[in-house]
C-alpha positions in Angstrom: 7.7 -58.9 -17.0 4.4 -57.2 -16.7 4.6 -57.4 -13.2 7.9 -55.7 -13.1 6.1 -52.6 -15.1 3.5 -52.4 -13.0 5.5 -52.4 -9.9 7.9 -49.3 -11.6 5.1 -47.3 -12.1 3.6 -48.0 -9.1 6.8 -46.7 -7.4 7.0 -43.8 -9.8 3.5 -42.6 -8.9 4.2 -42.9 -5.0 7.4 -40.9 -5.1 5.3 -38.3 -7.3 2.5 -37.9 -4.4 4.8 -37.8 -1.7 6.5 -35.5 -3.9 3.5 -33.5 -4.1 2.3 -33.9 -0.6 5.4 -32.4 1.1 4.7 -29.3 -0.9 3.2 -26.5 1.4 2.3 -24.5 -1.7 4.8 -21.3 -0.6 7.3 -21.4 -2.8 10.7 -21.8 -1.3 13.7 -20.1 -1.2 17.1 -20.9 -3.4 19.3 -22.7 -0.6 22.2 -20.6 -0.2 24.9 -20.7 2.2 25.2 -17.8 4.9 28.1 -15.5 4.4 31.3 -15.6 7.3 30.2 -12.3 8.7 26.5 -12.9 9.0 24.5 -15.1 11.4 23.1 -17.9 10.5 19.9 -17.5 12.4 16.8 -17.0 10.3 15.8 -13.5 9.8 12.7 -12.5 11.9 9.7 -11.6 10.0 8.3 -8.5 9.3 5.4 -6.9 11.2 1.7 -6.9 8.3 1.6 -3.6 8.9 5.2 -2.9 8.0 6.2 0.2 8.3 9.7 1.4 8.5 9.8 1.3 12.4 11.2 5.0 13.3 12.8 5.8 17.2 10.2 6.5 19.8 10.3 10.1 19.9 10.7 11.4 23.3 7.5 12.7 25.6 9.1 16.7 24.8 9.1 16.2 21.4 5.5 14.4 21.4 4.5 17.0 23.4 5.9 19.8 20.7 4.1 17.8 18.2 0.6 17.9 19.5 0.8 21.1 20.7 2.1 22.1 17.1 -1.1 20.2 15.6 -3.8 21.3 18.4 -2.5 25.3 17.4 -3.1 25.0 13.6 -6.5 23.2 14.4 -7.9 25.3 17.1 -6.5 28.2 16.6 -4.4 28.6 20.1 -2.7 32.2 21.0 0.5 32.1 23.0 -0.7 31.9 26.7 -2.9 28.7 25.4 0.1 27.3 23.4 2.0 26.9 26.6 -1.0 25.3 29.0 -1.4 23.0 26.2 1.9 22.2 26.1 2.5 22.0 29.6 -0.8 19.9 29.4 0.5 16.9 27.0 4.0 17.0 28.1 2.9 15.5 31.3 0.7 13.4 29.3 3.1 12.0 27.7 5.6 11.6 30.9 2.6 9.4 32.4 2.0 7.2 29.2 5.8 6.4 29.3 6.1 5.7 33.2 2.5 3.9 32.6 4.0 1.5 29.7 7.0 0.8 32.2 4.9 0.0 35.1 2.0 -2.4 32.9 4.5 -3.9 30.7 2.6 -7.2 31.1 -0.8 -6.2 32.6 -2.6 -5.0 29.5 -5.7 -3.9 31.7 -4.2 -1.9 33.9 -2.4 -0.1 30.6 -5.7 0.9 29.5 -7.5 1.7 32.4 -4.1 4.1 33.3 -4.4 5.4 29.1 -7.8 6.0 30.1 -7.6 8.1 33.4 -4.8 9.9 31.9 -6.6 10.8 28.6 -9.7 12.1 30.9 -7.3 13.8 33.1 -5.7 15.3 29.6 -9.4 16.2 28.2 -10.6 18.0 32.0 -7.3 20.2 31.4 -8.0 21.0 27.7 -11.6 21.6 28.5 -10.8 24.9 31.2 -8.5 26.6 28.5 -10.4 26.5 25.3 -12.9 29.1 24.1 -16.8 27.5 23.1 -15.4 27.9 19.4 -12.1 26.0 20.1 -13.9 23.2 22.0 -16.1 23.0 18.9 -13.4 22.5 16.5 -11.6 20.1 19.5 -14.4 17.7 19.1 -14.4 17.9 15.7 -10.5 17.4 15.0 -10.9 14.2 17.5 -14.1 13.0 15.4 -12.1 13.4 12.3 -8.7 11.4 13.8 -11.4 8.5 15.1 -12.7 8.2 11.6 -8.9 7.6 10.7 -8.1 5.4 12.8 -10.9 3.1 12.0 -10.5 3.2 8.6 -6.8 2.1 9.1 -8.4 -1.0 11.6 -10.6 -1.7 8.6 -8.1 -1.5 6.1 -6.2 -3.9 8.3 -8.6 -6.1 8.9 -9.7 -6.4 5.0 -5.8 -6.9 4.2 -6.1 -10.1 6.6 -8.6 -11.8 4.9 -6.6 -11.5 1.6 
């Protein structure tokens, strides 16, 4: 009889650690069972960064945009407004056919980003006044700065 005892609680205590052991510590979801209309696949996950992903805007209206933000920054009269313009519309033209023609080569994407951003900067460079270029370098300083803080910020949210 003791025997028989020890042997149930034994068994009880195996089935409690394999219990244990198959538990990743994420808790899981209720099971539920998909709807006619829906797939069954599992959803994909969302990105860390999520944000709510919006259309690519078109290279006119990324053009518009910059040119918008470069005029409130620097200060840029009419004839200016349009070179600009001009200047990162075909800018942004290149970065699209670029992303189409390195779709997989990764170093040739950012040697051509590169070339086309020095291209972009030679262009700027001839049309602003020594005033504008000083408040040029600063605006890109101060975007920089943003954009490492947001690789900082992701990279602290990793650890966690």
């Amino acid at each position: 009889m003791k025997n028989i005892k020890i042997g149930i609680v034994l068994l009880l205590m195996s089935v409690g650690s394999i219990a244990v052991a198959q538990h990743s510590g994420k808790p899981t979801p209720p099971f539920t069972l998909p709807a006619q209309n829906q797939s069954t696949t599992a959803p994909t996950q969302p990105k860390l960064d999520a944000t709510p992903e919006a259309p690519e805007k078109t290279p006119e209206e990324r053009a518009t945009a910059h040119t918008k933000i470069l005029t409130q920054k620097l200060g840029l009269n009419a004839d200016q407004q349009k070179s600009v313009h001009e200047f990162c519309l075909k800018r942004a033209q290149q970065d699209d056919a670029d992303k189409i023609k390195f779709k997989t080569d990764k170093d040739g994407m950012k040697n051509a980003r590169r070339l086309n951003g020095e291209t972009f900067e030679k262009n700027i460079d001839t049309l602003l006044t020594p005033d504008q270029k000083t408040k040029y370098e600063q605006y890109k300083q101060d975007e920089k700065e943003k954009r490492q803080k947001k690789v900082d910020a992701a990279k602290e949210a990793k650890k966690k």
